[in-house]
C-alpha positions in Angstrom: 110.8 215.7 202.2 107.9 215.3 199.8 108.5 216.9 196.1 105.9 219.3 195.0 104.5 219.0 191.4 106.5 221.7 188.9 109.3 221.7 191.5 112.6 221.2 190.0 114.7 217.8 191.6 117.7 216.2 191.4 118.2 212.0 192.1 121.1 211.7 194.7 122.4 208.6 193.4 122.6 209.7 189.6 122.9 212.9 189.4 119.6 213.5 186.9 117.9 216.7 187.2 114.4 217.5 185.8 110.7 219.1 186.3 108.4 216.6 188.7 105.2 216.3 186.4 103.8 213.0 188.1 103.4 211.1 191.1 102.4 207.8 192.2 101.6 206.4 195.5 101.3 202.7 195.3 99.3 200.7 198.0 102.3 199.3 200.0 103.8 202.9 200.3 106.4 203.4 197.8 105.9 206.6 196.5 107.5 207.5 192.6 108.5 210.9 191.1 108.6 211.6 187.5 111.0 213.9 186.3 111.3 215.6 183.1 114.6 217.5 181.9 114.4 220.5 180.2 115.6 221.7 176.5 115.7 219.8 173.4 118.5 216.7 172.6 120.8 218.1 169.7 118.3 216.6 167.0 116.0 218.4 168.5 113.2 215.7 169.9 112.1 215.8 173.7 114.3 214.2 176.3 112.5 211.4 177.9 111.4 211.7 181.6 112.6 209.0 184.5 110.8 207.8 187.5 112.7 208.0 190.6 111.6 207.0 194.3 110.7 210.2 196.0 113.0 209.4 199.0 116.3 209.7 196.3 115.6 213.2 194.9 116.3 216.5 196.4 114.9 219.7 195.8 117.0 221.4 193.1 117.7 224.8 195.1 119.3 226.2 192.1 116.4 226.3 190.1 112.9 228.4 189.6 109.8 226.1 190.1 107.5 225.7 187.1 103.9 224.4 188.2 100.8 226.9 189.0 101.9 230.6 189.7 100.4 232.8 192.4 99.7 235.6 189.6 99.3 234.7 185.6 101.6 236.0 183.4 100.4 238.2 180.6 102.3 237.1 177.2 103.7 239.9 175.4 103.1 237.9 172.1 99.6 236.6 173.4 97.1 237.7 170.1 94.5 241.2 171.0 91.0 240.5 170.7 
């Protein structure tokens, strides 16, 4: 099963859950999945992403998608012009 973009995955083999936000296909056909976790480390810097083969990761049924959105959402803090 192929992961979509802004779906969130999990790998099977380690148990690390993130965001895809890249793909790669490479000429001989292995195909690689970047995944991003979400939230801050305690000091508050970015966890790194990990790149996965696609054929590991599962689609993390648990979780809402991020990626394009059928309707925009208006921001309630979003500046009047």
């Amino acid at each position: 099963m192929a992961i979509k973009l802004g779906e969130k995955a999990v790998d099977s083999l380690s148990g690390f859950s993130g965001i895809a936000t890249a793909r790669t296909e490479y000429l001989y056909g292995c195909v690689r999945v970047l995944l991003e976790p979400a939230g801050l480390k305690p000091d508050g810097t970015l966890h790194d992403g990990l790149w996965f083969d696609e054929q590991r990761l599962t689609q993390d049924s648990d979780a809402q998608a991020g990626g394009p959105q059928a309707v925009p959402v208006a921001r309630r803090d979003a500046p009047k012009r």
